[in-house]
Each structure stands twice: as structure tokens, then as C-alpha cells.
C-alpha positions in Angstrom: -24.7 22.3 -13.1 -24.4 19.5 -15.7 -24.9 15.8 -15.1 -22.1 14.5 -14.0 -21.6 17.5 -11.7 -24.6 16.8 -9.6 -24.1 13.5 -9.2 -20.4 13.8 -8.0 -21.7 16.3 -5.6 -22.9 13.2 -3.5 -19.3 12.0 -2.0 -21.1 8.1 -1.8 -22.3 8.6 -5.4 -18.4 10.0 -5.9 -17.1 6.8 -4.2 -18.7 4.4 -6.8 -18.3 6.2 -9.6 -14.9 6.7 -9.2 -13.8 3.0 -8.5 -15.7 2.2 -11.6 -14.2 4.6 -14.1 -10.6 3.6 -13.1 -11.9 -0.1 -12.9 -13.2 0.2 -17.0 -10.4 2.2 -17.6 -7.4 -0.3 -16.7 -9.6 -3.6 -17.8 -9.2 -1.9 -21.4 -5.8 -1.4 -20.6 -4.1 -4.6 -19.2 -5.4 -5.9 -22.4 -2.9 -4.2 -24.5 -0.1 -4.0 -21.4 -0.2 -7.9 -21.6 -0.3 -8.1 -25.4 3.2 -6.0 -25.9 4.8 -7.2 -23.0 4.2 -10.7 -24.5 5.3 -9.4 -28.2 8.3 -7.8 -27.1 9.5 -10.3 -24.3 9.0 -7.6 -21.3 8.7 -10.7 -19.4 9.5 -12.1 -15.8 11.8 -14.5 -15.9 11.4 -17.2 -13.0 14.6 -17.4 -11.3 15.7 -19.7 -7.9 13.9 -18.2 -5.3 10.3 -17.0 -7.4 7.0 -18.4 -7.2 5.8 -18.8 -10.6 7.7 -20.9 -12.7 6.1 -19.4 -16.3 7.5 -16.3 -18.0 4.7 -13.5 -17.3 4.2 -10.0 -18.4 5.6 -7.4 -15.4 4.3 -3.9 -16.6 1.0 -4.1 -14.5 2.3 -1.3 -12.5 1.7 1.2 -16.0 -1.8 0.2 -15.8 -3.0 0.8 -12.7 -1.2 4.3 -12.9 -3.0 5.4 -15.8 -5.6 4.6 -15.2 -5.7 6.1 -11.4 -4.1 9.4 -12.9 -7.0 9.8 -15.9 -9.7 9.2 -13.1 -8.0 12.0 -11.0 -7.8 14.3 -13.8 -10.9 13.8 -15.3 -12.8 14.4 -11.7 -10.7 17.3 -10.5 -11.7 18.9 -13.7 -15.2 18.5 -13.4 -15.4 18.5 -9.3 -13.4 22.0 -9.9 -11.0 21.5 -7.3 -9.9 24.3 -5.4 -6.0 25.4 -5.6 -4.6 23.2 -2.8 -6.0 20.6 -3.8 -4.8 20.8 -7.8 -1.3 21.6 -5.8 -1.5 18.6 -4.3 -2.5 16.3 -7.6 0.2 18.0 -9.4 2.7 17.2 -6.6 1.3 13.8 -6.0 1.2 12.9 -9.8 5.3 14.2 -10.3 6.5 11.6 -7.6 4.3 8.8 -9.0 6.0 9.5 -12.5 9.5 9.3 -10.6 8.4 6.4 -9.0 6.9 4.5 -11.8 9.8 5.5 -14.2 12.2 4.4 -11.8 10.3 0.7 -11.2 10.0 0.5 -15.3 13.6 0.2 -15.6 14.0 -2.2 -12.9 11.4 -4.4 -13.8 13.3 -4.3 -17.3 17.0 -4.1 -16.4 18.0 -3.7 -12.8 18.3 -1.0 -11.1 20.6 -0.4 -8.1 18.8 0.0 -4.5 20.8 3.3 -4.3 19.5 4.9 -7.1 16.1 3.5 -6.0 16.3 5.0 -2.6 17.2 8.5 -3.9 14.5 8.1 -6.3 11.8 7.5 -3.6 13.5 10.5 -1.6 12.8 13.1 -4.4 9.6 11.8 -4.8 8.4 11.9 -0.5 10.2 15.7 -0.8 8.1 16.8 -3.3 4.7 15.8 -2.1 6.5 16.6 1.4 7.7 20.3 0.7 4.8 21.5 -2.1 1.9 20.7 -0.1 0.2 20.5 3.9 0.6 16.5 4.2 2.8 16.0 6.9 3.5 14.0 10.1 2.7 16.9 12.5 2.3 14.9 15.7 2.3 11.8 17.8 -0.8 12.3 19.5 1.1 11.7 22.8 2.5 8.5 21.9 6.1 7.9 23.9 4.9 11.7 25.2 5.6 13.5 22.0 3.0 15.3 21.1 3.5 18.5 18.0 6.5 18.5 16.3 9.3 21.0 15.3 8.5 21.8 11.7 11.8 20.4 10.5 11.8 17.1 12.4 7.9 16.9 10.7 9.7 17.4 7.4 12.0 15.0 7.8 9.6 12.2 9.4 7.4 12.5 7.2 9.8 11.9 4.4 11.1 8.7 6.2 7.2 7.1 6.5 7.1 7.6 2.8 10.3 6.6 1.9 10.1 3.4 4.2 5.9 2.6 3.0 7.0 2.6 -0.1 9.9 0.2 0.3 7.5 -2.0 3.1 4.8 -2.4 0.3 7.1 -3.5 -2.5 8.2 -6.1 -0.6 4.6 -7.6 -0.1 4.4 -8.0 -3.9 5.7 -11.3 -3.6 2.9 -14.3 -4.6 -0.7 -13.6 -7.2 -2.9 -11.2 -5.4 -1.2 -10.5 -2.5 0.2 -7.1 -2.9 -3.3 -5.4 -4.4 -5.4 -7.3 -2.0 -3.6 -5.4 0.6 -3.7 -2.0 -1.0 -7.4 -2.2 -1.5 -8.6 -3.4 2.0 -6.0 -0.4 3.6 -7.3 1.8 0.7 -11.0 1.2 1.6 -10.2 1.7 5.2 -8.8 5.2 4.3 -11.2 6.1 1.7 -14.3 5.5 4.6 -12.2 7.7 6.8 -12.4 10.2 4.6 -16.0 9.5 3.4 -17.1 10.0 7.3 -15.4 13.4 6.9 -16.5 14.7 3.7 -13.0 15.1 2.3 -13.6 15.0 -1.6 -10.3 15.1 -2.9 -9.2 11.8 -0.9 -12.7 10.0 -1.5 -11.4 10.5 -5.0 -7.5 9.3 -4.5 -8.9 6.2 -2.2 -11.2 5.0 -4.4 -9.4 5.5 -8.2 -6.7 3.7 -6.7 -9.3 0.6 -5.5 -10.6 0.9 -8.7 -7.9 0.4 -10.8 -6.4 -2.5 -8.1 -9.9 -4.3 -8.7 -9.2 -4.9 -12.2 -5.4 -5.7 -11.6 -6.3 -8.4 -9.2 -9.1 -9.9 -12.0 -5.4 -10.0 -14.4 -3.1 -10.8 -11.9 -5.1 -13.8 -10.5 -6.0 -14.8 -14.0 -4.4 -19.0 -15.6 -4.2 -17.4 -18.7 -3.9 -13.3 -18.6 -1.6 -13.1 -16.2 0.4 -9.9 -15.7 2.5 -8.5 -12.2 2.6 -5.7 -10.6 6.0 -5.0 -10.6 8.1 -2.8 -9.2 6.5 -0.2 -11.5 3.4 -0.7 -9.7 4.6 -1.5 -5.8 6.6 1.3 -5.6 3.8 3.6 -6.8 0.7 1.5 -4.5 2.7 2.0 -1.7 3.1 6.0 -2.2 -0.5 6.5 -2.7 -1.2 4.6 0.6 1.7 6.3 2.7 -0.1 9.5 1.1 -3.7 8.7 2.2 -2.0 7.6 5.6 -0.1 11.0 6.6 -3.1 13.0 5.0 -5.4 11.6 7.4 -3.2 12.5 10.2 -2.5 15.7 8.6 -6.3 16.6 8.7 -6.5 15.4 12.0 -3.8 17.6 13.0 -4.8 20.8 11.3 -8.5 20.9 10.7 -11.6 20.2 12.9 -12.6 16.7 12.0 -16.4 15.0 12.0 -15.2 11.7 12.7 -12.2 10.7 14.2 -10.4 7.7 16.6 -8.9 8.0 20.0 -5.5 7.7 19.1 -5.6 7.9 15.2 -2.1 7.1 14.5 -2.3 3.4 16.0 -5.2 2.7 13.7 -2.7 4.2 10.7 -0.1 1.7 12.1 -2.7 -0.9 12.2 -3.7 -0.6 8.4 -0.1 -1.1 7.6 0.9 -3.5 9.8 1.4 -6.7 7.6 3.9 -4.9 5.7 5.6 -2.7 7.6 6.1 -6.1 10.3 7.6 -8.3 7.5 9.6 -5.5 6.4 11.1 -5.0 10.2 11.4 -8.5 10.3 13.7 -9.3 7.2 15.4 -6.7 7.6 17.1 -7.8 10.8 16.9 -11.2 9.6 19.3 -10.1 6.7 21.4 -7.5 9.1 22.0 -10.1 11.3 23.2 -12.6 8.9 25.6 -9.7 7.4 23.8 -9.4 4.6 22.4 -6.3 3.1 18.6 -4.9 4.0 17.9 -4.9 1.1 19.0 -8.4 -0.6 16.2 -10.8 -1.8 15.7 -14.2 -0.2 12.4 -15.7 1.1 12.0 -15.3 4.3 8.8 -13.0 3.7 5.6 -14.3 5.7 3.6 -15.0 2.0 6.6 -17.5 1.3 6.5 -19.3 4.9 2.8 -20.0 3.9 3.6 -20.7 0.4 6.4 -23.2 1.5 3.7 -24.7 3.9 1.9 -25.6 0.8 -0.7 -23.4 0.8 -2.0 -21.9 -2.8 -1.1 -18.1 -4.0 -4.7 -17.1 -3.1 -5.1 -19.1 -0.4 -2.1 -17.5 1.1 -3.5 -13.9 0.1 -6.8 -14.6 2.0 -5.5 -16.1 4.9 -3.3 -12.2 5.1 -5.8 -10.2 4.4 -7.8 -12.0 6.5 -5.4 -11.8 9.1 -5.5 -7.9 8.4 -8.8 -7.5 8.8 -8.6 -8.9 12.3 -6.0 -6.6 13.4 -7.6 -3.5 12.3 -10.8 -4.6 14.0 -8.8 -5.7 16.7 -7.4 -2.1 16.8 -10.8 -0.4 16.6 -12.3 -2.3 19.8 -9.1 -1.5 21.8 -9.6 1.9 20.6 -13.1 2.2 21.4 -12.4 2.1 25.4 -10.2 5.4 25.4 -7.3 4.5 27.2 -4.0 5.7 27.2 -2.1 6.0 24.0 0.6 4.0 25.6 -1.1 1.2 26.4 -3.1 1.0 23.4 0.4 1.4 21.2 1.5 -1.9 23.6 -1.3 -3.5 23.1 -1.2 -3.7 19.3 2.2 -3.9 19.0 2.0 -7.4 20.9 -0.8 -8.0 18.8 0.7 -7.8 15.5 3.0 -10.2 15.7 1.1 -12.8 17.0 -1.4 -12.5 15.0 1.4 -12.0 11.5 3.9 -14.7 12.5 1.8 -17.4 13.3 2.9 -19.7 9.7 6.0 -19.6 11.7 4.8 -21.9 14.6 3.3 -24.3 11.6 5.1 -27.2 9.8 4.0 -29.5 7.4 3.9 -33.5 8.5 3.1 -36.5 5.9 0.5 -33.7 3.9 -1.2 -32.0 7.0 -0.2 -28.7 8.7 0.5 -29.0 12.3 1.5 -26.9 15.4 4.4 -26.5 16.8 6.2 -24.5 19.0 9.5 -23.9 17.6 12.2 -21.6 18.3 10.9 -17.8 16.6 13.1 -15.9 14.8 11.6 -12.1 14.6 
């Protein structure tokens, strides 16, 4: 056994190591992303309804990808995965290249929401049908409990599809959108630490890593670069992947360490942006607008237009986050009914999410109030 073998045989040394080689890998990278975006105009252009008003670099997405993927290839070699797993990075890897390909071109041109969607289809059904990580069962939530393998299928397609489409639309102000991604990513990644799943350790934690030195770039006055749709679309499939594979080992394998009803905690992690999806979405349907037509309606906006700072706004989310998945882990903690403890986060959520929306802004200071909500 060489070196680096032994000390990626210890999942907590695997867990560090990891984060850091994608983290070294991408702060070498955004570097030269930044520099050609800059020298051939890939740029950003500010439009009505954006918050930045500077032309800024969009390709982020290419950098966090690369360097997640080299991390993943370089570990699986040397951890010598078994087949299901190299099944699964192969599978994983082809939709992210869909994905990413797919979010180049709109980040450059513009790319119709159609062709997007069937994009993000292919990409769900490929990780969906060529490996095990799939949507089994409810747990007993609504009183479903297994499903009928091709109702699991299809789910399980839909969460990906809609993740992936709930994410992007979080990568709205600095910071936001990897801030997110890394506190659900650590979530997952301990999840799978508890239970000495390897191969995830290692998708939960290259993704952090490369996210960490994103958010150093992406928060920068001077090196500034977005995510992009490049990047969004490709966050949120790695997170709806580590979400259904940790139901997916719950479902078919005996776990260590588990939660009483492990699909609310799932729902939990991605509540912020899965609820502001929901939200503008019938926001938009009810004004007879497309889904999937921009505005600003978006909870980072409400805050923004309350005249809090980019990163204030981000910390106040993820702060907000945090709360809700501990909040989800207490209620958890006294076993009750699935039911209940679905109601009982579902009313959570949006009071805890929506309350910019019972702020306004009088002569400089932020005050309560108790206007009429709209989702």
C-alpha cells in the first residue's frame, strides 16, 4: 500500500484531503477562467433586473467542474473503486458534461428553456437508468411506502430534473448559490461519513472543495467571476445526486446511522430552494406568465431590495438554513409520525424563508410589518 493509499483508507483523513485537492485545484484555475473570459468578452452583461451593475466573467461553472471531476478521477483510481461505483462516476460525470455544455451556451448565447429541460432529462435518465440511485420509497409519508419500479424511475427523474432547475434559480446575488451547495453538501457528506460510504465522502467533499474556492472568486471586488448557468445547473445535479443516494442506501442497504423519517431531513436541506422555486413559480403562473420567465421576485432580491448587502443577504439565508435543518433534526429526534413531522416542517419553512416579506424599509431602518403575503 503506498502513501496516499493508507491515508485515504481513513474516510476523515479522505474528507480533508479531498476538499483540499479540489480546493488547490480550481484556485489555479479561476485564475485563467477569469483571465480569458476577460480577453475574449465572455462577460455578463448587467441588464434591468441584475444585481451587479459591472461586466463580470460567467464561466465559473467550468471551474468548479474540473476541478470536482480531476478530484474524482484521481481518488477512484487510487481508492480502487469497485465496479458500481466506477458505473456510477462514469454515469454521474456524462450528465455533468450534458449539463455543463448545455449552461456554456446559455451563459454565452441563450438557450431556449425547452432545450434546457430536455437537456436536464437526458442527463437525470442516465444516472437514473445506469445505476441503483433512485427514489425507492416514501418512508410512509401520505402512506406510501415502496414504490413500483417504474413510478421510482420516473420520480426520481422528476427530483433531479426539478433540483436542478430549483438550484439555478438561487444563483441570483455574490455567494449565494455556493454558500447553499456547501452547507447541504456538508450535511450530506457527514451523512455519509457516519456510514462509511467512501464513494460519496468523496463526491460531498470534491464538490465543497471546489465551491470553497469559487466563493473566495465569486465574493472577490476585484476577481470576480459567476457561477453561471454552467455551474448551477451542474451544483444542483450533484446535490439532487447525494440527496436520492442517501435515500437509496437507506432503502436498500442496512445503514449505521440513520433519521426517523430521512426524507424530511432531505426536504429540509433543500428547502430554501425548492420553496422559492414553488413560490415563483405560481407567482408567474398566476400572472399568466411562463414558469420559467425571469423577474425578481426571488427571496435573495426581496432582501436585496430591503437594502441589505450581497453577503449580508447570503448569511442571513444560510443562516436561515441552518435553523431549519436543525429545526428538522430536534423534531426528528422525538419519533413521531411521519405525517406530523412532514406538517410540521412544512409550516416551518415558510415562516422561517418568507419572513423579508413581512419587512419594509422606512426613512433608512427596516421595520415590521404585517402585510398581505403573497406565497
Amino acid at each position: 500500500m503506498n502513501f496516499l493509499e493508507s491515508i485515504t483508507s481513513n474516510i476523515y483523513f479522505l474528507l480533508f484531503i479531498s476538499a483540499g485537492v479540489a480546493f488547490l485545484i480550481s484556485s489555479r484555475i479561476f485564475p485563467a477562467i477569469i483571465y480569458l473570459s476577460n480577453t475574449k468578452n465572455l462577460m455578463d452583461d448587467p441588464e434591468e433586473r441584475s444585481s451587479h451593475i459591472n461586466k463580470t466573467p460567467t464561466l465559473g461553472g467550468i471551474g468548479v467542474f474540473i476541478s470536482f471531476s480531476i478530484t474524482l478521477i484521481l481518488f477512484a483510481v487510487f481508492k480502487k473503486l469497485e465496479q458500481p461505483d466506477l458505473i456510477k462516476i462514469l454515469s454521474l460525470l456524462a450528465g455533468v458534461i450534458i449539463l455543463l455544455f448545455l449552461g456554456i451556451k446559455d451563459d454565452l448565447l441563450v438557450l431556449s428553456p425547452r432545450k434546457k429541460l430536455i437537456g436536464q432529462i437526458a442527463a437525470a435518465a442516465i444516472v437514473v437508468i445506469m445505476t441503483d440511485v433512485k427514489i425507492y420509497d416514501f418512508s410512509g409519508i401520505l402512506g406510501v411506502g415502496e414504490l413500483a419500479a417504474w413510478f421510482s424511475m420516473l420520480f426520481s427523474i422528476f427530483s433531479f430534473v426539478f433540483i436542478i432547475n430549483a438550484f439555478n434559480l438561487t444563483d441570483g446575488i455574490d455567494g449565494l448559490a455556493a454558500s447553499v451547495a456547501i452547507m447541504s453538501s456538508l450535511v450530506f457528506g457527514f451523512y455519509f461519513m457516519m456510514n462509511g460510504d467512501v464513494f460519496m465522502v468523496l463526491i460531498s467533499f470534491s464538490l465543497i472543495g471546489g465551491l470553497l474556492s469559487f466563493l473566495s472568486f465569486n465574493l472577490s471586488n476585484t476577481r470576480k467571476i459567476f457561477m453561471g448557468d454552467s455551474g448551477s445547473m451542474f451544483v444542483g445535479f450533484i446535490l439532487a445526486f447525494q440527496g436520492i443516494s442517501l435515500l437509496a442506501m437507506n432503502s436498500i442497504t442496512t445503514v449505521n446511522f440513520t433519521f426517523n423519517c430521512l426524507p424530511i431531513l432531505v426536504l429540509s436541506v433543500l428547502a430554501f430552494p425548492i420553496l422559492d422555486t414553488v413560490r415563483v413559480f405560481l407567482i408567474r403562473i398566476r400572472k399568466g406568465r411562463s414558469p420559467f420567465s425571469a423577474d425578481r421576485n426571488h427571496i435573495h432580491h426581496r432582501l436585496i431590495d430591503l437594502g441589505f448587502s450581497h453577503t449580508s443577504a447570503t448569511i442571513i439565508i444560510v443562516s436561515i438554513s441552518s435553523l431549519m435543518i436543525s429545526s428538522t433534526l430536534l423534531i426528528d429526534s422525538f419519533y413521531m409520525n411521519a405525517n406530523i413531522e412532514l406538517l410540521l416542517v412544512l409550516l416551518l419553512a415558510p415562516v422561517l424563508y418568507l419572513f423579508p416579506f413581512v419587512l419594509e424599509q422606512k426613512k433608512g431602518n427596516i421595520r415590521f410589518t404585517f402585510p398581505k403575503l403573497t406565497f
